[in-house]
C-alpha positions in Angstrom: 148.2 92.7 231.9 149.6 95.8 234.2 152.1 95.9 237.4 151.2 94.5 239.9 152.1 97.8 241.9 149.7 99.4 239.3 147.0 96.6 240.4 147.2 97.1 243.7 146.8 100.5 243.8 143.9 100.4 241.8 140.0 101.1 243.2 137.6 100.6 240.4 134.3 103.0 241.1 130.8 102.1 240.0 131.2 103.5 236.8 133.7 101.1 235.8 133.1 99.4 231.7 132.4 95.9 233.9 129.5 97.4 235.8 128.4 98.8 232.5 128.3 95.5 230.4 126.5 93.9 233.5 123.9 96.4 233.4 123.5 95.6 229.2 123.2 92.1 230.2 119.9 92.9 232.2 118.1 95.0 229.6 115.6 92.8 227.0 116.8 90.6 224.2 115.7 89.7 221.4 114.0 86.1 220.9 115.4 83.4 218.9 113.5 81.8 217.0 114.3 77.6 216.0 112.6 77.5 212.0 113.7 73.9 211.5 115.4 70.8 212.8 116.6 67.6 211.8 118.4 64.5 213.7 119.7 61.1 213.3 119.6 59.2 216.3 119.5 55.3 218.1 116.4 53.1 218.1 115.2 54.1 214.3 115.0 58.3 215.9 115.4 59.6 212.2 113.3 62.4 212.9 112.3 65.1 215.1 108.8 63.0 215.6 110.5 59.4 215.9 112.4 60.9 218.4 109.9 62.3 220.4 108.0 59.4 220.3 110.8 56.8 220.9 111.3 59.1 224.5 107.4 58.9 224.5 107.2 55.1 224.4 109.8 54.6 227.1 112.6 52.9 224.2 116.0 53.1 224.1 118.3 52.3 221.2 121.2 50.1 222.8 122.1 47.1 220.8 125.3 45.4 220.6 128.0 46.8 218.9 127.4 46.4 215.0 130.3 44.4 213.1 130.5 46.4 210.7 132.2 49.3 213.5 134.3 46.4 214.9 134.4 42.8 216.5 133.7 43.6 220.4 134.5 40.0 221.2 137.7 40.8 220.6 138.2 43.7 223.4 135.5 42.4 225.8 135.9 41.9 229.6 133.8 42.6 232.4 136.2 43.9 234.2 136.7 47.6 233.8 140.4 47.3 235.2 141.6 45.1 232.4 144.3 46.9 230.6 143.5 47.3 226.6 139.4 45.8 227.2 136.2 47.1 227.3 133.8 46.5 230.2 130.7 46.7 227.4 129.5 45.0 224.5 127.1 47.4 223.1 125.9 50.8 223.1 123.4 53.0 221.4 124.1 52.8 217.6 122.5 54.1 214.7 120.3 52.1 212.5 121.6 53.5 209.4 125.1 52.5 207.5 126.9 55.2 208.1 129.3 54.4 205.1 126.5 55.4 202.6 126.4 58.7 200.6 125.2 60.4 198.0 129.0 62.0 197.2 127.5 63.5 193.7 124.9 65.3 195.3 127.2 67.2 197.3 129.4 67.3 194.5 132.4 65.3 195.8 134.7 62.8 194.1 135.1 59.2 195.3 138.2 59.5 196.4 137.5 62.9 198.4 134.1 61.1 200.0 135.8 57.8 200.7 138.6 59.9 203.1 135.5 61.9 204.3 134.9 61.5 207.9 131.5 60.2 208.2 130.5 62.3 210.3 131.1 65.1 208.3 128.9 63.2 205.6 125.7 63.2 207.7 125.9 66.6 209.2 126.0 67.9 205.5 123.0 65.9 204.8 121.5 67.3 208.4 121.3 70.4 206.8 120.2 69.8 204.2 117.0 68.0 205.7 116.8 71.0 208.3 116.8 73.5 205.3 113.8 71.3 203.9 111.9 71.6 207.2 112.5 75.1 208.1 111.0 75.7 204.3 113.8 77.8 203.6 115.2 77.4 200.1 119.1 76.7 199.6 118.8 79.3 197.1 118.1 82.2 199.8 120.5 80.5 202.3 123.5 81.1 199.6 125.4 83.8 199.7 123.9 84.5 203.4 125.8 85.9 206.6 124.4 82.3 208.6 127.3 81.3 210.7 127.7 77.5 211.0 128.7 76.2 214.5 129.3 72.5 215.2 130.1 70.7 218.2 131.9 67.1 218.2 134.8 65.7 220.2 134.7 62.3 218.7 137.5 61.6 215.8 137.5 57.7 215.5 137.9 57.8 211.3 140.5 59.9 211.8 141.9 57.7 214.2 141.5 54.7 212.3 143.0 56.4 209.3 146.1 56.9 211.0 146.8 53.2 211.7 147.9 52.2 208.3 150.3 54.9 206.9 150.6 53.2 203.5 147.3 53.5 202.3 146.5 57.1 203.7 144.2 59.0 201.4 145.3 62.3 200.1 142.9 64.1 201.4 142.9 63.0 204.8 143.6 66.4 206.1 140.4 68.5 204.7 138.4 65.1 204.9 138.6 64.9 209.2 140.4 68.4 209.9 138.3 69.3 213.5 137.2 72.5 211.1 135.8 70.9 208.3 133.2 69.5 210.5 131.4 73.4 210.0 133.7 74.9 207.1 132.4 72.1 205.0 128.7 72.9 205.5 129.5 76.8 205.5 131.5 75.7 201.9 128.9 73.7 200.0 126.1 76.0 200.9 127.7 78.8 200.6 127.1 80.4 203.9 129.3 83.6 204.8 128.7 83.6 208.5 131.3 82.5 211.5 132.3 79.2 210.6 133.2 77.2 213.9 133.9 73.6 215.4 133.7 73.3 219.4 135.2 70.7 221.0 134.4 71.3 224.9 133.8 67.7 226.1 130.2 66.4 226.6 129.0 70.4 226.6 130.5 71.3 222.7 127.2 70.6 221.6 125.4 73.1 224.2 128.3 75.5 223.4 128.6 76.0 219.6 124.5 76.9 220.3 125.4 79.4 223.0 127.8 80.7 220.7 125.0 80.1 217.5 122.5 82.6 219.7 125.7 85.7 220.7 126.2 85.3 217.1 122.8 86.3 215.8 122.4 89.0 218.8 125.8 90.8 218.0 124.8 91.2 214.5 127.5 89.0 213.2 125.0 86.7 211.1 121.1 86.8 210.9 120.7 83.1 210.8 122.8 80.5 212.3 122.9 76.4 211.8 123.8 74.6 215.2 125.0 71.3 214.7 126.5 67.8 216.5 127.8 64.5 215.5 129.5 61.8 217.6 130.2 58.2 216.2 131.6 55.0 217.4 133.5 53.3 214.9 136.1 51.9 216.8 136.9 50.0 220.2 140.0 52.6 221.7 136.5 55.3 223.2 135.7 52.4 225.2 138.8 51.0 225.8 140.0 54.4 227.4 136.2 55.0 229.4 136.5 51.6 230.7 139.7 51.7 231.8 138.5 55.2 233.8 135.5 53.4 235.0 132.9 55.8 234.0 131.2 52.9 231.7 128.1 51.6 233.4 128.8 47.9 232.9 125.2 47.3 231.1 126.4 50.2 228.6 123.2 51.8 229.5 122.3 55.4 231.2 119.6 55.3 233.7 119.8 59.7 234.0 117.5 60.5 237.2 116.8 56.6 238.2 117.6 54.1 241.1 119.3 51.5 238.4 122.4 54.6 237.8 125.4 52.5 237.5 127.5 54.8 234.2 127.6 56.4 231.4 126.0 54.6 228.1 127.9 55.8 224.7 125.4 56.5 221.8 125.1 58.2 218.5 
């Protein structure tokens, strides 16, 4: 900060440091390049290719919300204005139980994976798929400079953790710490890069890449693993969303389409 006396009699001239780092930002760049993907997503999408060709076939994945996240019944009511209720029943949900996981292979106690927020668990198996279809051994990703950036705003185990003090685990803290989403992937597989969670709303996601790609241009890391997660596992999301009205009341999205009436919630 300076004076604002100082400020005012200041008269930047063209050959300011902004106007230099606007003319860098003109000059070529160097491609990036994506060498593998995976993705876990509604309506069976379990691959790149299933998803493709669930968008191909004109499907969604809405279903009604699964009992085993919670009973909807119980906070349903049509009308979004109803204090404590949710205006929908359903949403787009994974067809996968997202309590299962292989806590050996990724070297983790019981007691550590049970306090593990699950979507922690299936970004670390993410990568581990992506790692397979980019053909890159975990061998020559240890020890690497790849920075690891996540984006997530969703926290509903750690939330529902919270509501029984008694029986907290332990290790609730490095188990659904916003930075363990990406320090525990940059841990296990021993990457050296930036390690980084984004929470930015809807756009963390489309962030932590933007930040993936200045990452690999400034030199900081040669590689980089973007990654996202966002699960519903309990009713307060769409108590809150309902109560704002931004729920369509079918729980549906209709992006670009006549039928636009809300947002749909999906994993």
């Amino acid at each position: 900060m300076a004076p604002y006396s100082s400020l005012r009699s200041y008269s930047p001239d063209t050959s300011s440091p902004v106007d230099s780092v606007h003319s860098a930002r003109r000059g070529p760049v160097e491609p990036i390049a994506v060498i593998g993907m995976s993705c876990k997503f509604s309506g069976g999408a379990t691959t790149p290719e299933k998803l493709w060709q669930l968008v191909v076939d004109g499907r969604n994945g809405w279903k009604p919300v699964p009992k085993s996240r919670f009973n909807v019944d119980a906070f349903y009511d049509k009308d979004h204005a109803k204090i404590g209720m949710s205006s929908v029943v359903g949403g787009h949900f994974l067809e996968d139980d997202v309590s299962e996981f292989d806590a050996s292979f990724f070297n983790f106690t019981a007691e550590i994976a049970n306090a593990m927020d699950p979507q922690i668990r299936l970004l670390l198996e993410s990568v581990f798929e992506t790692s397979e279809n980019a053909g890159v051994p975990l061998q020559k990703l240890s020890g690497s400079d790849t920075s690891v950036f996540v984006g997530s705003f969703s926290r509903d185990y750690h939330d529902s953790l919270l509501r029984d003090p008694d029986t907290l685990p332990r290790t609730t803290l490095t188990g659904n710490g916003v930075a363990m989403m990406s320090n525990r992937i940059s841990h296990f597989f021993d990457l050296r890069g930036p390690s980084l969670t984004t929470d930015t709303g809807c756009s963390a996601s489309l962030v932590a890449l933007h930040l993936a790609v200045n990452s690999i241009r400034n030199g900081e890391s040669r590689m980089a693993i973007v990654g996202a997660s966002n699960l519903l596992l309990n009713p307060d999301p769409f108590i809150i969303m309902s109560s704002l009205g931004v729920l369509g009341p079918d729980g549906r999205c209709f992006a670009w389409d006549s039928r636009a009436n809300g947002y749909g919630r999906g994993e």
